[in-house]
Backbone atoms as SQL, in Angstrom:
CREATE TABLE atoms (id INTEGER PRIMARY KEY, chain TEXT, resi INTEGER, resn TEXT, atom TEXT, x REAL, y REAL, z REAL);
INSERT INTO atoms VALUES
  (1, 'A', 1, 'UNK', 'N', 114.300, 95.520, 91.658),
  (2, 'A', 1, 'UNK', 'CA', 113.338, 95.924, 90.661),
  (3, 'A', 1, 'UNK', 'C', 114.101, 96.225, 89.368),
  (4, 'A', 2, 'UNK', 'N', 113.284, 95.765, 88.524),
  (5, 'A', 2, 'UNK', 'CA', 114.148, 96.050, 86.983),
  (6, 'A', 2, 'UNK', 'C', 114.045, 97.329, 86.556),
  (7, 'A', 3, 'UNK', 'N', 114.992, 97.901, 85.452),
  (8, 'A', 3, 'UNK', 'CA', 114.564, 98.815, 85.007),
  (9, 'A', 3, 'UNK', 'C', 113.418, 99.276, 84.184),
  (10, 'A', 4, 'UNK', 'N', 113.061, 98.111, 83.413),
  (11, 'A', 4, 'UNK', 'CA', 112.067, 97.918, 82.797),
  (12, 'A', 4, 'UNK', 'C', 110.559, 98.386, 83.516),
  (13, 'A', 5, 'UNK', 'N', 110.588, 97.728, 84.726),
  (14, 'A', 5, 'UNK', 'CA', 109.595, 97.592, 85.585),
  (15, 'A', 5, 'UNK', 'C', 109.393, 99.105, 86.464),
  (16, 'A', 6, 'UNK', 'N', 110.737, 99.536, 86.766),
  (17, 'A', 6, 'UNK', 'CA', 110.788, 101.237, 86.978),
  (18, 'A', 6, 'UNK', 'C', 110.049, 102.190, 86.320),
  (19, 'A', 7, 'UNK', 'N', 110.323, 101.968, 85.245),
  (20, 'A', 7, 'UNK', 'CA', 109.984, 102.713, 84.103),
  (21, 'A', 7, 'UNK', 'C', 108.428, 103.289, 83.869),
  (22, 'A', 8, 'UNK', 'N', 107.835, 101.628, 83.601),
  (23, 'A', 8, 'UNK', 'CA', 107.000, 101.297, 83.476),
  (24, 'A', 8, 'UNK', 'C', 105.769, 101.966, 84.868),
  (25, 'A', 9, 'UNK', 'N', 106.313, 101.656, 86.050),
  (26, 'A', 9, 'UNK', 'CA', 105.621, 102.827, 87.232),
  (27, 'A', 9, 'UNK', 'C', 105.989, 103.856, 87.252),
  (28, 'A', 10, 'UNK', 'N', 106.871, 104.652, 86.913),
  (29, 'A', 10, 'UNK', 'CA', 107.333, 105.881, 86.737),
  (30, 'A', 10, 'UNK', 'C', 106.391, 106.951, 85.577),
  (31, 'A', 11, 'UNK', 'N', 106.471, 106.172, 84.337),
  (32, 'A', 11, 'UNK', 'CA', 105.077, 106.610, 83.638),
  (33, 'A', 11, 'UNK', 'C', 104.022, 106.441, 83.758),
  (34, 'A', 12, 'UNK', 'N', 103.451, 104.986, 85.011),
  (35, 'A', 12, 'UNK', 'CA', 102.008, 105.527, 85.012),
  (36, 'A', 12, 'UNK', 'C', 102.070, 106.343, 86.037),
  (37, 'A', 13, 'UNK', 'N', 102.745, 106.540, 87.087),
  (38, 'A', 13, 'UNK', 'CA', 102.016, 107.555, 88.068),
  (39, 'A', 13, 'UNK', 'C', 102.170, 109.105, 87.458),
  (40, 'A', 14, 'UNK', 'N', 102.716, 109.166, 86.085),
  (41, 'A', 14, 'UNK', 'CA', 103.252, 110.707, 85.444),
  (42, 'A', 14, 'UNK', 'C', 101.740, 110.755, 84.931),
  (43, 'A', 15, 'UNK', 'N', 101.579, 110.078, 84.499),
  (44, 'A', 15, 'UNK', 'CA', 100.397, 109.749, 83.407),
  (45, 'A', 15, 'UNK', 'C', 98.944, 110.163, 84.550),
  (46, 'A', 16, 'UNK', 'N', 98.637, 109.749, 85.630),
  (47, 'A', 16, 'UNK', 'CA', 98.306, 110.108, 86.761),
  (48, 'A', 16, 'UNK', 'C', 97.725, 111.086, 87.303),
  (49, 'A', 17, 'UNK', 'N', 99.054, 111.678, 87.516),
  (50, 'A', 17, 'UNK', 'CA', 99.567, 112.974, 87.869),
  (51, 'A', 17, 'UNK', 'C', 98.840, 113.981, 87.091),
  (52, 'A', 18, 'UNK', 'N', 99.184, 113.615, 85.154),
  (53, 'A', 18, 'UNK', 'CA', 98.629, 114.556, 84.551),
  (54, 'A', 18, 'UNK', 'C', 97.281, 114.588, 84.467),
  (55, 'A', 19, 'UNK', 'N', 96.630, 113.104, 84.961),
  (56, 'A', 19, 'UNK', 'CA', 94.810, 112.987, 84.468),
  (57, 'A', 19, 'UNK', 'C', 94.396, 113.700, 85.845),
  (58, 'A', 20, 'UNK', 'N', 94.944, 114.051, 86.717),
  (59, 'A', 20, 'UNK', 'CA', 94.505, 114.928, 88.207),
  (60, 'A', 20, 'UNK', 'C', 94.557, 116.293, 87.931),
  (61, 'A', 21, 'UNK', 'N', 95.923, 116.742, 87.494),
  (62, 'A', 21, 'UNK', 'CA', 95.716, 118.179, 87.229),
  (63, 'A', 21, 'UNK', 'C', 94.947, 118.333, 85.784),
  (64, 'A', 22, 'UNK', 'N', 94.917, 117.512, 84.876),
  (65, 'A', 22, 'UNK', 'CA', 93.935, 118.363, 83.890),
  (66, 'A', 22, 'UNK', 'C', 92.214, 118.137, 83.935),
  (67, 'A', 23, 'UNK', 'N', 92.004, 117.096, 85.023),
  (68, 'A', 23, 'UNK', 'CA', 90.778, 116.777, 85.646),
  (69, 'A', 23, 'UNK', 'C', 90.226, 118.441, 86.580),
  (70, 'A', 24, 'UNK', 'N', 91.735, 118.525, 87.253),
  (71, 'A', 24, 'UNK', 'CA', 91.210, 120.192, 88.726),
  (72, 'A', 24, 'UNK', 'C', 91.291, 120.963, 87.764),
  (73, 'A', 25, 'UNK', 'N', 92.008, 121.043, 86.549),
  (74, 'A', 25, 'UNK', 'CA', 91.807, 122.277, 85.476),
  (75, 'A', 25, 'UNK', 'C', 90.044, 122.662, 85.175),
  (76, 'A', 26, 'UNK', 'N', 89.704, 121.930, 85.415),
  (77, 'A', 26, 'UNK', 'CA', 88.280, 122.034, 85.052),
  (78, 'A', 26, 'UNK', 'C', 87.250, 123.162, 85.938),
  (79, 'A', 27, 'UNK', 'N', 86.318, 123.737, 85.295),
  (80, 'A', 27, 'UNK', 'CA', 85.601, 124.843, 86.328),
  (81, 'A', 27, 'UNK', 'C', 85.001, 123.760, 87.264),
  (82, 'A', 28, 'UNK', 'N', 84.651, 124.197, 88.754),
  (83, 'A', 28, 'UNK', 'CA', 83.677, 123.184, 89.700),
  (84, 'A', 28, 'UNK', 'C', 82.340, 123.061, 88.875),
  (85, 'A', 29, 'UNK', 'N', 82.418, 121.574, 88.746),
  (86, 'A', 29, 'UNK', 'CA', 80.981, 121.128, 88.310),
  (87, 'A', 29, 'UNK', 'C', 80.560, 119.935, 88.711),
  (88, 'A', 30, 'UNK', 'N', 79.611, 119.198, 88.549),
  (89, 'A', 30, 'UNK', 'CA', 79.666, 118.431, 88.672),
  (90, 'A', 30, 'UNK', 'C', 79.762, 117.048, 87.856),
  (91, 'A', 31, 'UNK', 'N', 80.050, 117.462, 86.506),
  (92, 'A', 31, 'UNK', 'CA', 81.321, 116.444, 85.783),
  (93, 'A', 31, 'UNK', 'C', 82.644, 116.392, 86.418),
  (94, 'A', 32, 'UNK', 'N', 83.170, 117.905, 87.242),
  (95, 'A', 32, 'UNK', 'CA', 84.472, 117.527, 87.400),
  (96, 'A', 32, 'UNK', 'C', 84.458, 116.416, 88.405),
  (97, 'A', 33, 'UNK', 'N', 83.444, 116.242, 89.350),
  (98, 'A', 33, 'UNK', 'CA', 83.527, 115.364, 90.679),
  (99, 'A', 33, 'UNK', 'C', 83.423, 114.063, 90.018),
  (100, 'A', 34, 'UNK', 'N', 82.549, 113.922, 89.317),
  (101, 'A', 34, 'UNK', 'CA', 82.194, 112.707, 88.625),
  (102, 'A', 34, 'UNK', 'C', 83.604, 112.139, 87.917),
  (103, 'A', 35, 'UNK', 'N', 84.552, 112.959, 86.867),
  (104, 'A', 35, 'UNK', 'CA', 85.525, 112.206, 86.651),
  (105, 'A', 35, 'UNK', 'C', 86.640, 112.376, 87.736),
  (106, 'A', 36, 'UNK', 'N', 86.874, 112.707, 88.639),
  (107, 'A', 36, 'UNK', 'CA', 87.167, 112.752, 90.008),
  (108, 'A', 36, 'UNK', 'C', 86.846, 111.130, 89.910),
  (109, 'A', 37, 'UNK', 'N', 85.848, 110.780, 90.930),
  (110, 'A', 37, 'UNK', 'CA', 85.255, 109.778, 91.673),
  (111, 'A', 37, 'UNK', 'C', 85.618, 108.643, 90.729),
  (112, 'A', 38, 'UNK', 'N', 85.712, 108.630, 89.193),
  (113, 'A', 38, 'UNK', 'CA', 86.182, 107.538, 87.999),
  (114, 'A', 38, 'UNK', 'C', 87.511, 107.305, 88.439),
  (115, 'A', 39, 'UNK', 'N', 88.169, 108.056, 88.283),
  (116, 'A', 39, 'UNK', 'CA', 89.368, 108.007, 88.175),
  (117, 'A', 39, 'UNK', 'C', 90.080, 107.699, 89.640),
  (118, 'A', 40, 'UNK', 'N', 89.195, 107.956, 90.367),
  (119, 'A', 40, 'UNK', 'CA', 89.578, 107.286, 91.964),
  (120, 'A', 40, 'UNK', 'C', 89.514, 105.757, 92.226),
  (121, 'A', 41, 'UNK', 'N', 88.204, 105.363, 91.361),
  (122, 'A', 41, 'UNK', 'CA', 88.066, 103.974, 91.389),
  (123, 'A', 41, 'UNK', 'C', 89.001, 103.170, 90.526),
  (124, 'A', 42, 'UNK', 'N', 89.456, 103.998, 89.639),
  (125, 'A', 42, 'UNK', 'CA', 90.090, 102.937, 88.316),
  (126, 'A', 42, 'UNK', 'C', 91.236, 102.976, 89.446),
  (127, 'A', 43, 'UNK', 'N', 91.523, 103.932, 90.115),
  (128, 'A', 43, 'UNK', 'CA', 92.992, 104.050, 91.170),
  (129, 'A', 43, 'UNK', 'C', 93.129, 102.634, 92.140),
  (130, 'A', 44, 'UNK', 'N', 92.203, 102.780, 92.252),
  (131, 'A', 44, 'UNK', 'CA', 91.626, 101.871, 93.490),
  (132, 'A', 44, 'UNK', 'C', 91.528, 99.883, 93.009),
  (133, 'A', 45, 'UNK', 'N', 91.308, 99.925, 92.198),
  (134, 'A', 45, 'UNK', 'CA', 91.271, 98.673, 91.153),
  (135, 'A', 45, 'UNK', 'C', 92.753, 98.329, 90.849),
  (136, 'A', 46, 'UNK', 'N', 93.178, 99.162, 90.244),
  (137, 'A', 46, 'UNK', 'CA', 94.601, 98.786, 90.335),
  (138, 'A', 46, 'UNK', 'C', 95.591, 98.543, 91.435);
């Protein structure tokens, strides 16, 4: 694997990482589930 290509997965799963915890930052609602369930699918697609 290149470095290039390292890199490149290394920042999206950071990137990730951060749209999960500032997604659970959120009070329980039900927007938070909803961008939950988005962001599971865009996971899932890729």
């Amino acid at each position: 694997m290149s470095i290039s290509k390292y890199r490149a997965d290394f920042t999206r799963a950071m990137n990730r990482r951060r749209l999960y915890a500032r997604i659970n930052s959120l009070p329980q609602s039900t927007v938070r589930e909803e961008l939950i369930a988005i962001a599971q699918r865009h996971d899932a697609e890729q």
